[in-house]
C-alpha positions in Angstrom: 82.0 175.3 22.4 80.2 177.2 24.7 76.1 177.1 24.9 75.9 180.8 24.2 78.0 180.2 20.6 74.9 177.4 20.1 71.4 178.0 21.4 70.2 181.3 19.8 66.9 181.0 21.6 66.5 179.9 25.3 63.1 179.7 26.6 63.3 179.5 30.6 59.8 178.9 33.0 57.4 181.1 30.4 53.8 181.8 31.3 51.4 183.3 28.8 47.6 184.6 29.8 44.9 186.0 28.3 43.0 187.7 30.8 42.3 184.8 33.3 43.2 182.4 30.8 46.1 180.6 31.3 47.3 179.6 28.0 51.6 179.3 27.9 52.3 176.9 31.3 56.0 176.9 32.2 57.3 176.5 29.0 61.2 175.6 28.5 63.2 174.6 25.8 66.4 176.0 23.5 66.7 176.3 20.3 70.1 175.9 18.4 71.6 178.3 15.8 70.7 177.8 12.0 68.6 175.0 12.5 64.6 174.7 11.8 62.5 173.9 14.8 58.7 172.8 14.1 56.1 173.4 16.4 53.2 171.0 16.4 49.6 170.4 18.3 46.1 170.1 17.7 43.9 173.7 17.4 44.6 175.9 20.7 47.0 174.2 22.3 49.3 177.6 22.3 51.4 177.0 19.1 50.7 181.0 18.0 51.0 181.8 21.5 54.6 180.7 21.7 55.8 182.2 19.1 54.0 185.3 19.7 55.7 185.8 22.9 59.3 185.6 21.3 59.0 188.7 19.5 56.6 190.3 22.0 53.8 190.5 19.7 52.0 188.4 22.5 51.5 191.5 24.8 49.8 193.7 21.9 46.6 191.5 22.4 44.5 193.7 25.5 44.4 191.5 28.4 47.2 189.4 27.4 50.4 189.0 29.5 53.4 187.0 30.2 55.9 186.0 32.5 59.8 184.4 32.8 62.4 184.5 30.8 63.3 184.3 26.7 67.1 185.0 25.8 67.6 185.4 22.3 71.1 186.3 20.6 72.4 186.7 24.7 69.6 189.3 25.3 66.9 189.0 27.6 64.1 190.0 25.9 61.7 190.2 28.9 64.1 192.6 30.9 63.2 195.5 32.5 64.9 198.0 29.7 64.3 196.3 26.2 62.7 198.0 23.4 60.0 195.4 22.2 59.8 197.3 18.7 64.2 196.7 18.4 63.1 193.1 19.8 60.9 192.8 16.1 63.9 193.8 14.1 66.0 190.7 15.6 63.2 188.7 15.3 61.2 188.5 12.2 58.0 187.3 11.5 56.0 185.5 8.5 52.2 185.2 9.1 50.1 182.4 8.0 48.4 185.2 5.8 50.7 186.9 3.3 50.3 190.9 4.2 52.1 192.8 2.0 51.7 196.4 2.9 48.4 197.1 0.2 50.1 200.4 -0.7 53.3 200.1 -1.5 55.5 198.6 -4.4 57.4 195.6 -4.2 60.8 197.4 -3.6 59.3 199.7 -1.5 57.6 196.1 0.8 61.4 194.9 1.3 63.0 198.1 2.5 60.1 199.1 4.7 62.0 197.9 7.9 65.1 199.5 6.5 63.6 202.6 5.8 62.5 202.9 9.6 65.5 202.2 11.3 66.7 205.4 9.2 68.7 203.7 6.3 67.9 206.7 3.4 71.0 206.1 1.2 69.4 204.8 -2.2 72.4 202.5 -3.3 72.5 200.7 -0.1 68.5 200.2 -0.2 68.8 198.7 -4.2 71.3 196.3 -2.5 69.5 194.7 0.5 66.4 194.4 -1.6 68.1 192.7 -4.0 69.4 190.6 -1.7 66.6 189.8 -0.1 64.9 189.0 -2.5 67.5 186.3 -4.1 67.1 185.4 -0.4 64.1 184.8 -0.4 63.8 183.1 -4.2 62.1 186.0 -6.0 64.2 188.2 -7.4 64.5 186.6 -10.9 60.4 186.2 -11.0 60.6 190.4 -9.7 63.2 192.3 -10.7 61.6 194.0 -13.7 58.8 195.2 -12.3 60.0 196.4 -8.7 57.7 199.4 -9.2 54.4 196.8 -9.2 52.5 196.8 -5.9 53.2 193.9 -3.5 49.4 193.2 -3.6 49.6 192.6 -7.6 51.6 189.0 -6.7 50.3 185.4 -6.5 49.5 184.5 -3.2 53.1 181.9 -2.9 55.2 184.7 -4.3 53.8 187.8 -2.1 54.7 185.1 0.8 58.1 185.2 -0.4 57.9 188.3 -0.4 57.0 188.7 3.1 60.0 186.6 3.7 62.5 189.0 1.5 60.8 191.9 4.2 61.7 190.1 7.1 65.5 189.0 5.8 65.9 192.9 4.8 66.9 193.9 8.8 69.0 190.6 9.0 67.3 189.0 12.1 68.9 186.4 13.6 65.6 184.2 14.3 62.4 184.5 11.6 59.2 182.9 13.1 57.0 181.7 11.2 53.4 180.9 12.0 51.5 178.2 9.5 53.4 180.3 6.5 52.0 177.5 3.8 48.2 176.9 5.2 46.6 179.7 2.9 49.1 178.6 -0.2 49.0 176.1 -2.8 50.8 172.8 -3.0 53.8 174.0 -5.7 54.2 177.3 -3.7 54.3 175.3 -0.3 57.1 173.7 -1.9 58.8 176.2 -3.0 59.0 178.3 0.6 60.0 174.4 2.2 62.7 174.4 -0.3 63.7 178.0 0.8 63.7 177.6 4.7 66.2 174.9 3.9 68.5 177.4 2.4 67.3 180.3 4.7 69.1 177.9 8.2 72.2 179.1 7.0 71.5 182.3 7.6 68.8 182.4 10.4 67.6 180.3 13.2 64.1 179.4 11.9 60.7 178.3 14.3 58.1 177.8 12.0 54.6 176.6 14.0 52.4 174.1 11.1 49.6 171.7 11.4 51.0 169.8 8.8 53.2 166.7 10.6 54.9 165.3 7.1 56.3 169.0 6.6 57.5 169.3 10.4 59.0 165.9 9.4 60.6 167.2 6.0 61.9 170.2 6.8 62.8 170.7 10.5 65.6 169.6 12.8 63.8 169.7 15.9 60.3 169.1 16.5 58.2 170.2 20.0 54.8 169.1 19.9 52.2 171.5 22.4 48.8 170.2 24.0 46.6 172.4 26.0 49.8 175.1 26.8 51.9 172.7 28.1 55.4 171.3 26.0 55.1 167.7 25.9 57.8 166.5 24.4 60.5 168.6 22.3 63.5 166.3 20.6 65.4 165.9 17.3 62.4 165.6 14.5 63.2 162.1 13.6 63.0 160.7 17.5 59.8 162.6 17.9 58.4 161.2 14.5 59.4 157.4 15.0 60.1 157.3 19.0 58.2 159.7 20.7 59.0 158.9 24.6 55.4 160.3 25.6 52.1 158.0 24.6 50.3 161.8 23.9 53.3 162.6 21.3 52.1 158.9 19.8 48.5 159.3 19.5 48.9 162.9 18.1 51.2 161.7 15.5 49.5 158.8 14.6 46.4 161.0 14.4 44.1 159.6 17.2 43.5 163.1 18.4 43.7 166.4 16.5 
């Protein structure tokens, strides 16, 4: 099997800065399909960074650049003639906040992305919300009241929501950035149980502060300190073998 059939992410010799700051330092790694990959590190050690720069979200921040090379899905999505905004609809995000657009109903949250990239046919627009909303474990708590604003949700269920937006354009990678810090232990559960389903569909990179759900739900595990990748390996070798004494005393919570 070829590498291209496997990695859906390849990070190659990426920089980040804000202004003078030099916050992402040569930064490499891959990232296999369907599989979850945690991201780990103490406060400011460039976990948000990371995955702000693989959907280009980095460069929104004034001042902030960055350099070398991210191939996701075989693109390039550094190179000269990419679209950053078609870059997004690959590449979904979840934010540690759930933001459902205030305004707008629930139906009318999922098929935002849809609607933009110029789907207007109202049969196929019931369909992919539905879908992505069984997707993203909500459409039976939902589906009678599709008309409701986004904003009239619990906190765990208008993050599943977020989730059903970012499944409606079918990206093949969904970050996700601390999606459980602001949400309550049974709803934390509940979106762990779901980005166990959600690796058969997508490549998921989730960035948490919490080491014993980087140990329950993800694959691979690549622990950050001060913008540099320390150590990146299958999550159980990280956990219980980490080859780098930093990766230890992390882990076993000396420093934090």
């Amino acid at each position: 099997m070829s590498m291209e059939s496997v990695q859906n992410v390849d990070v190659r010799n990426l920089n980040a800065w804000f202004g003078h700051t030099h916050a992402l330092r040569n930064i490499n790694l891959g990232v296999d399909r369907n599989t979850v990959t945690a991201i780990i590190g103490p406060s400011g050690c460039g976990k948000s960074t990371f995955i702000r720069c693989l959907n280009r979200l980095h460069e929104e921040i004034p001042g902030a650049a960055a350099s070398g090379k991210v191939v996701i899905e075989g693109v390039n999505i550094y190179g000269p003639a990419v679209d950053p905004v078609s870059i997004r609809r690959k590449v979904g995000m979840v934010f540690q906040k759930p933001n459902p657009f205030p305004s707008m109903s629930i139906f009318d949250n999922v098929a935002a992305g849809l609607k933009l990239a110029g789907v207007r046919r109202k049969s196929l627009l019931v369909e992919v919300v539905e879908k992505s909303l069984q997707y993203a474990a909500l459409w039976e708590e939902v589906k009678d009241k599709l008309n409701a604003p986004g904003t009239s949700l619990s906190g765990g269920q208008q993050q599943r929501l977020c989730i059903a937006r970012a499944l409606a354009v079918e990206p093949g990678v969904l970050l996700m950035d601390e999606p459980t810090s602001a949400l309550d232990p049974i709803s934390t559960a509940k979106v762990e149980e779901l980005m166990t389903e959600l690796r058969k569909r997508v490549t998921i990179i989730i960035v948490t502060h919490n080491m014993q759900q980087a140990a329950r739900i993800s694959d691979q595990t690549a622990f950050f300190l001060m913008g540099e990748l320390i150590e990146y390996g299958e999550t159980s070798q990280v956990f219980t073998a980490p080859r780098e004494s930093r990766t230890e005393s992390y882990i076993t919570g000396r420093f934090g």
